[in-house]
C-alpha positions in Angstrom: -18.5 3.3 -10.9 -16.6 0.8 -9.1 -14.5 1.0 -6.3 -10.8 2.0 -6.1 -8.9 -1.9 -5.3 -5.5 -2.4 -3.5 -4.8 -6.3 -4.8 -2.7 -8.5 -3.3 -1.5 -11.9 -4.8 0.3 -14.7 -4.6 1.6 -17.3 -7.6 3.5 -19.8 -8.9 6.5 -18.4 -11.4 7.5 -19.6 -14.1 5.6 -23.2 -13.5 5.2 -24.4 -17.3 7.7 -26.4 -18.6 9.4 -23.3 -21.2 12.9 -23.4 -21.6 15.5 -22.3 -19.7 12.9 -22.6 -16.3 14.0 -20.6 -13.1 10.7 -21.5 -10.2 10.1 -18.9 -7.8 7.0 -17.5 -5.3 5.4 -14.8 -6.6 3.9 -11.8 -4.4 1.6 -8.6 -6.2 0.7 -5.6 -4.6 -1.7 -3.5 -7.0 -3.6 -0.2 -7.3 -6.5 -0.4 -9.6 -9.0 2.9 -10.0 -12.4 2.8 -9.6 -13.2 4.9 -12.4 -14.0 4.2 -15.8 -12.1 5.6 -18.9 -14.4 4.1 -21.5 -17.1 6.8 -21.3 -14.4 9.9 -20.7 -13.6 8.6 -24.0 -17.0 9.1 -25.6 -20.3 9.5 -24.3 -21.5 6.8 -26.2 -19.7 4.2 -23.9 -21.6 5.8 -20.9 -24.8 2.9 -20.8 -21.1 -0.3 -21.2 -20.5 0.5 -17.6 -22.7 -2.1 -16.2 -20.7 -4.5 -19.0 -17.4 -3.6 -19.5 -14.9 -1.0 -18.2 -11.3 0.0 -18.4 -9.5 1.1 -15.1 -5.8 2.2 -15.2 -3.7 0.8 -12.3 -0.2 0.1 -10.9 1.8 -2.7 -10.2 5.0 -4.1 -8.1 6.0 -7.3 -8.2 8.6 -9.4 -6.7 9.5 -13.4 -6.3 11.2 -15.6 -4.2 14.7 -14.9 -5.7 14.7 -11.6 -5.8 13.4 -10.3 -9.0 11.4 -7.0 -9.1 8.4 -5.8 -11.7 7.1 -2.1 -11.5 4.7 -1.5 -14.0 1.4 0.7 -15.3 -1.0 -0.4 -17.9 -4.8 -1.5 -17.9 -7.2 -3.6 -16.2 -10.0 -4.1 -18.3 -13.6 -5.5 -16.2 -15.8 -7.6 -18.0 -18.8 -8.0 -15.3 -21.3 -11.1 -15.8 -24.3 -10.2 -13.6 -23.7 -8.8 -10.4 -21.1 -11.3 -8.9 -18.8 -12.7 -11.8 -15.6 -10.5 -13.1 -13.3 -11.4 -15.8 -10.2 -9.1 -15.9 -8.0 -9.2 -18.2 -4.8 -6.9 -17.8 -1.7 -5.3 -19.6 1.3 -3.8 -18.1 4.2 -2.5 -19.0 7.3 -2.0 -16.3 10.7 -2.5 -15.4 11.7 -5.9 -14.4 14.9 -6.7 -12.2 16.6 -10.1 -12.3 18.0 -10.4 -8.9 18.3 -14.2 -9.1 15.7 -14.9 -10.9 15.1 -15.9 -15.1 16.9 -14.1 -17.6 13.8 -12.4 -19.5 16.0 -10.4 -22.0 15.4 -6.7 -21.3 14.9 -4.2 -18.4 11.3 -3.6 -20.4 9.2 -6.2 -19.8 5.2 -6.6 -20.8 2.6 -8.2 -18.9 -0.4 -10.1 -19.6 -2.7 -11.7 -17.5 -6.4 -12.8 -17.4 -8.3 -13.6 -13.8 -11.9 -15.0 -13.0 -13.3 -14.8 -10.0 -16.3 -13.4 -8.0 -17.3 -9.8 -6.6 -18.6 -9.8 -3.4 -22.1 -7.2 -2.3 -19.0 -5.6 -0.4 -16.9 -5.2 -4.0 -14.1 -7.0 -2.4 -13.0 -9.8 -4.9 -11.3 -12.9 -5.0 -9.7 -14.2 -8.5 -7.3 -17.0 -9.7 -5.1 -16.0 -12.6 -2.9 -16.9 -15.1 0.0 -14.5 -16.9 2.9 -14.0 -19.1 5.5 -11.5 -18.9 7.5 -10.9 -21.7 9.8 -8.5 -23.4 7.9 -9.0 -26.9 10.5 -9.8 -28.7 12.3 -6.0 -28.5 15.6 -8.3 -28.1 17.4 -11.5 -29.0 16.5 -13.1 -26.0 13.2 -13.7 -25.2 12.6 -16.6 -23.0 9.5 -14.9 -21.2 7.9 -16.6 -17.5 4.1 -17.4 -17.4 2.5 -17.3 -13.8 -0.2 -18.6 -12.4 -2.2 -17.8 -8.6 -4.6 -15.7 -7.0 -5.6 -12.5 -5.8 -7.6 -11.2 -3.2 -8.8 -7.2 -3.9 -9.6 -5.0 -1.0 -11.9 -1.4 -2.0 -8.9 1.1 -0.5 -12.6 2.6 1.8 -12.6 -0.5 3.9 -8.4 0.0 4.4 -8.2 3.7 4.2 -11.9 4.6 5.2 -13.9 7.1 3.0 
């Protein structure tokens, strides 16, 4: 089992060259559990740990003008050796304009995929790229993709055991 992670990062939004295009820092402050719901699924999953594992977690994020994302969804850990995590994530939240991009709804989906390295102390540092987008559930949908890093802190070295 891996620890529970408070993540914080830092990006570029809205940097590719999509239509209308509204630039803005990006700041992430995340919650990701520790534990594993692949094998509470089925016991089957139980020997994927080392491999693979699916951690709920929550999200708030906010940019430079003023926009505001809350959000839940998934992170899902794909763990090459000891040291090299690729995590792919979805979310789905409440997004806030402030005076930032029209994205089309107040429901907004997030996507995003980091790399980066665990450290024998599980903290972890990982670039990432993402999209958020309201899939389409109106007219508009413009979306923002975002790209950065993140450094994740086990909540035992914050909080203590």
């Amino acid at each position: 089992m891996l620890p529970d992670l408070v993540s914080l990062g830092a990006g570029y939004f809205d940097f590719d060259r999509n239509s209308p295009r509204v630039e803005a820092v990006d700041f992430r402050l995340e919650h990701r559990w520790g534990m594993s719901l692949l094998p509470k699924a089925n016991s089957y999953f139980t020997g994927w740990d080392k491999y693979f594992q699916i951690h709920p977690m929550v999200a708030v994020e906010s940019t430079s003008r003023g926009q505001l994302y809350g959000a839940a969804g998934f992170a899902f850990d794909i763990l090459l050796g000891r040291n090299i995590v690729i995590t792919p994530t979805e979310l789905v939240g409440f997004y806030y304009r402030g005076d930032g991009k029209r994205l089309g709804s107040f429901v907004e989906f997030r996507s995003t995929v980091e790399a980066g390295v665990r450290f024998d102390n599980e903290m972890r540092l990982t670039a990432f790229v993402g999209h958020v987008s309201n899939a389409g559930i109106t007219d508009l949908n413009p979306g923002a993709n975002t790209v950065g890093g993140y450094l994740h802190i086990p909540t035992s070295m914050i909080f203590g055991k």
